[in-house]
C-alpha positions in Angstrom: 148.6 137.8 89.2 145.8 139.4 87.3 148.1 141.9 85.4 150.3 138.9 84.7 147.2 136.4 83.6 146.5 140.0 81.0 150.1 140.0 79.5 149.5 136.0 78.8 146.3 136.8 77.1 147.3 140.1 75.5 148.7 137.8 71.9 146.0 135.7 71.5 143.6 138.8 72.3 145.4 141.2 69.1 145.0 137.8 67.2 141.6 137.3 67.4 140.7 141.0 67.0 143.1 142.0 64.1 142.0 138.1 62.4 138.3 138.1 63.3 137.1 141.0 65.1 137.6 143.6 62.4 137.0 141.7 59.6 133.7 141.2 60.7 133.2 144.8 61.1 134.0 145.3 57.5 131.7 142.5 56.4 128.8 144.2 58.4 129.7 147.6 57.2 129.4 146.2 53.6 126.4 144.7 54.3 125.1 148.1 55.5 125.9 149.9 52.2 124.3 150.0 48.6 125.9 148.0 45.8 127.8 150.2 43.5 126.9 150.6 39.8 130.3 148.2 38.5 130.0 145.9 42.0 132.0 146.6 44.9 129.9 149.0 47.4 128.9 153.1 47.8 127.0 154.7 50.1 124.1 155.5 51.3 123.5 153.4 54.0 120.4 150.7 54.0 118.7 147.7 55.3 117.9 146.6 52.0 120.0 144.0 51.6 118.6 142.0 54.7 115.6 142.3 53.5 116.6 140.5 50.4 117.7 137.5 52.3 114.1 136.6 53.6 113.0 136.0 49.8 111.5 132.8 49.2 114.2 131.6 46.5 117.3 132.5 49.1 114.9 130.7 51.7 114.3 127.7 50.0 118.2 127.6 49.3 118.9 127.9 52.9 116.8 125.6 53.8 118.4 123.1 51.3 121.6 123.8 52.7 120.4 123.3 56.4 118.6 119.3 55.9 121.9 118.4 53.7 123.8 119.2 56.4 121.5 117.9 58.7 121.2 114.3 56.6 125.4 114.3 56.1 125.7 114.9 60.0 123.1 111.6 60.3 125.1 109.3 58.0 128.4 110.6 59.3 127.3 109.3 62.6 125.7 106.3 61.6 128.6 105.4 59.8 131.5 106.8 61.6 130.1 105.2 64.9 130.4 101.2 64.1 134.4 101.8 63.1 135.1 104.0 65.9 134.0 101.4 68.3 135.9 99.0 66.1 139.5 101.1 66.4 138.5 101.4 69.8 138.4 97.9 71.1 141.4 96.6 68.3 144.7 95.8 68.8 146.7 98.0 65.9 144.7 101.4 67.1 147.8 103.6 65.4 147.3 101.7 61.9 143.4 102.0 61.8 143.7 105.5 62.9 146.3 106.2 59.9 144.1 104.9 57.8 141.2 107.2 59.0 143.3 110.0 58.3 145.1 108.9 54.7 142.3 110.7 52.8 144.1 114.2 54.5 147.0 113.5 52.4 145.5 114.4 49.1 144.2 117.2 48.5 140.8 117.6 48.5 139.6 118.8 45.5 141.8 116.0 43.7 139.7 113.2 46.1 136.3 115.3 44.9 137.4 115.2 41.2 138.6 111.5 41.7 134.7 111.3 42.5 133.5 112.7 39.4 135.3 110.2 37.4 134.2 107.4 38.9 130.3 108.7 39.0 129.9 110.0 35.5 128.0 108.2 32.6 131.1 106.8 31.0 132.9 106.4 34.6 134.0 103.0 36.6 130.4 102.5 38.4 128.2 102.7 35.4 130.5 100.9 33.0 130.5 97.8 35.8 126.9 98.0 36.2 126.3 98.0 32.1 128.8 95.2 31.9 127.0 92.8 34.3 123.6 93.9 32.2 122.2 95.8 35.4 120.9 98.7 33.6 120.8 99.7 30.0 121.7 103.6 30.0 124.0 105.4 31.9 122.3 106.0 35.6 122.8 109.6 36.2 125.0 109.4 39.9 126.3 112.7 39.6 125.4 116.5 39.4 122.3 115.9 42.0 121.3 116.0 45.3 122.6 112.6 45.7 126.1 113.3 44.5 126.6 116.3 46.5 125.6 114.3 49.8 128.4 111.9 48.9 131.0 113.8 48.8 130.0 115.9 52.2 129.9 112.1 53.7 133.1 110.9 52.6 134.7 114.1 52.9 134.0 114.8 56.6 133.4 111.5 57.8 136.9 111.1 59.8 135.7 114.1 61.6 133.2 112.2 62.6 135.2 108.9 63.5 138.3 111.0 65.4 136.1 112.4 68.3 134.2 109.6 68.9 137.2 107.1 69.2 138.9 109.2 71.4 135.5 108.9 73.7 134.9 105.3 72.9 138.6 104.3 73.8 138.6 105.5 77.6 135.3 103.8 78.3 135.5 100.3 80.2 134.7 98.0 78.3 134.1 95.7 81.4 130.6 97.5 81.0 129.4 96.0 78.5 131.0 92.5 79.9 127.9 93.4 82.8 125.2 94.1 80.4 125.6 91.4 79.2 125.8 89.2 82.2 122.6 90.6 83.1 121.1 89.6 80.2 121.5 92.2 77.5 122.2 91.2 73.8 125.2 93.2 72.1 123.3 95.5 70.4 121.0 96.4 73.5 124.7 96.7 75.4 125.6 99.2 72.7 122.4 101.1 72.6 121.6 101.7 76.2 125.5 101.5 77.9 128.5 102.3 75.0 125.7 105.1 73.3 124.9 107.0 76.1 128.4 107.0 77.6 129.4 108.3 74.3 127.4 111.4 73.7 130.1 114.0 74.5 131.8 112.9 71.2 128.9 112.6 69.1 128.2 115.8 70.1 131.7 116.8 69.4 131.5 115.0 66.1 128.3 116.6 65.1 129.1 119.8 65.8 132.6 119.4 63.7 130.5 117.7 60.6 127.5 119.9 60.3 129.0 123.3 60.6 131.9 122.4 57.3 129.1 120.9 55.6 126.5 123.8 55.9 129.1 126.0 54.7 130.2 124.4 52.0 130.4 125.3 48.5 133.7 123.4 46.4 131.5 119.9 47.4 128.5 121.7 45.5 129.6 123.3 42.7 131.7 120.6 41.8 129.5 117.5 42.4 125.9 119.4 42.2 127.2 120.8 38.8 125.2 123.7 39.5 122.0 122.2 40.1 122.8 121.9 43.6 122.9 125.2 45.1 123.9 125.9 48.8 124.5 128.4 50.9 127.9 128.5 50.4 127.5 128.8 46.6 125.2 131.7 46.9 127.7 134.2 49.2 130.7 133.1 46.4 128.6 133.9 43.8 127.7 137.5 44.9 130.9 138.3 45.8 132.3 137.1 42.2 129.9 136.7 39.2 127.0 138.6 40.7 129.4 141.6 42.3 126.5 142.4 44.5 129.2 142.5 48.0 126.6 143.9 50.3 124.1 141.0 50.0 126.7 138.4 49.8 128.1 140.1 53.1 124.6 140.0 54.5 124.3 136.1 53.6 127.6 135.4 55.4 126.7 137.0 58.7 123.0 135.3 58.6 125.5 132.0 57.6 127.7 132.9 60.9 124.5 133.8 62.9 123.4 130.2 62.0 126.5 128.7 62.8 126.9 130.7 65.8 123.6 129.5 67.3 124.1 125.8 66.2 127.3 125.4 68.0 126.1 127.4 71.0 122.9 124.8 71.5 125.5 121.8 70.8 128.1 122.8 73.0 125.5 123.7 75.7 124.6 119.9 75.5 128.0 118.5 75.5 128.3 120.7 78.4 125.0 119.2 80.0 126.1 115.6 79.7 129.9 116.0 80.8 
């Protein structure tokens, strides 16, 4: 049985090692070598480029990268929550659920530029606010902060939505019936019965929104103009405009390390509460 059980496993075991296994090995060799004169990477071999990564600049980057994830995690859930309850507890589940998932059938740099033209100073938003004499000058809505958080919201906010409906549609909703014969109001009901039942897909929803978002660098460069810099932005400019491979490799693994650790401490919760 065990020799057969190996067999089984032996595919998806090359798969992983020949996809992930080795390539991480060469990303950490790279990361262990000195940056050549004309990029790429030469020996000898040095720690110098994790040492590089603790700089305050890179730091405060990271940490910029970590609370906008953090905050588009936040309004993914606070969002995504009230219309997966809503799918959940209407009659034409397969529509509303198709209409979760339209967005997936454009691509999604077409759907961020789609953005940019509506949030630019000459685009739809502050021509209609100019025209019903709200402001006077063009309100700048796009290459910020702001901007950038938008787009991380809209772009993973059916990943949010998806795993909690499919928790929120096997509960019973004769619970919430009780609470409420015992006295509860409907958001009480929702906050101490349908909320707590649910954590195993906000956890499952978290963990599916914050890890894309920390990561990301198209919603950034496009939307931040720039001025936005994440993460993301930093290891694809190393490897490209910078050609310094050996600290962009060491920024990925400290990016996976990250990621790595997140999903361990969110899965070890879903695990806790299932």
């Amino acid at each position: 049985m065990h020799e057969l059980r190996r067999w089984f496993l032996l595919p998806g075991t090359t798969i992983m090692v020949v996809l992930f296994f080795v390539p991480m090995l060469i990303v950490l060799a790279y990361s262990l070598l000195t940056r050549g004169a004309y990029g790429g990477v030469t020996p000898p071999w040095t720690l110098e480029s994790y040492g590089q990564v603790f700089d305050l600049l890179y730091l405060q980057i990271l940490w910029r990268s970590v609370w906008i994830a953090a905050l588009s995690t936040a309004l993914c859930l606070v969002l995504g929550f009230p219309v997966a309850l809503f799918i959940s507890r209407a009659q034409r589940k397969t529509l509303l659920l198709n209409l979760v998932m339209l967005p997936f059938w454009t691509s999604f740099v077409i759907r961020i530029y789609a953005w940019m033209f509506l949030l630019r100073d000459t685009g739809l938003v502050n021509t209609l606010l100019k025209d019903i004499h709200l402001i006077r000058e063009p309100v700048p809505l796009l290459f910020n902060a702001g901007a950038v958080l938008l787009g991380l919201v809209y772009g993973y906010l059916p990943f949010m939505i998806l795993p909690l409906y499919a928790t929120l549609e096997k509960l019973d909703p004769t619970l919430v019936e009780a609470a409420g014969d015992l006295g509860a109001s409907p958001i009480a009901a929702i906050w101490r019965v349908v909320v707590p039942l649910a954590k195993p897909g906000i956890v499952a929803g978290c963990l599916l929104v914050f890890i894309p978002c920390l990561g990301a660098y198209l919603t950034p460069d496009l939307m931040g103009g720039g001025r936005t810099v994440m993460i993301g932005n930093l290891v694809q400019n190393q490897f490209t405009a910078s050609r310094d491979w050996p600290f962009g490799a060491a920024l990925s693994l400290l990016l996976m390390l990250l990621v790595l650790f997140v999903s361990r401490a969110l899965l070890a919760r879903g695990e806790e509460l299932l």
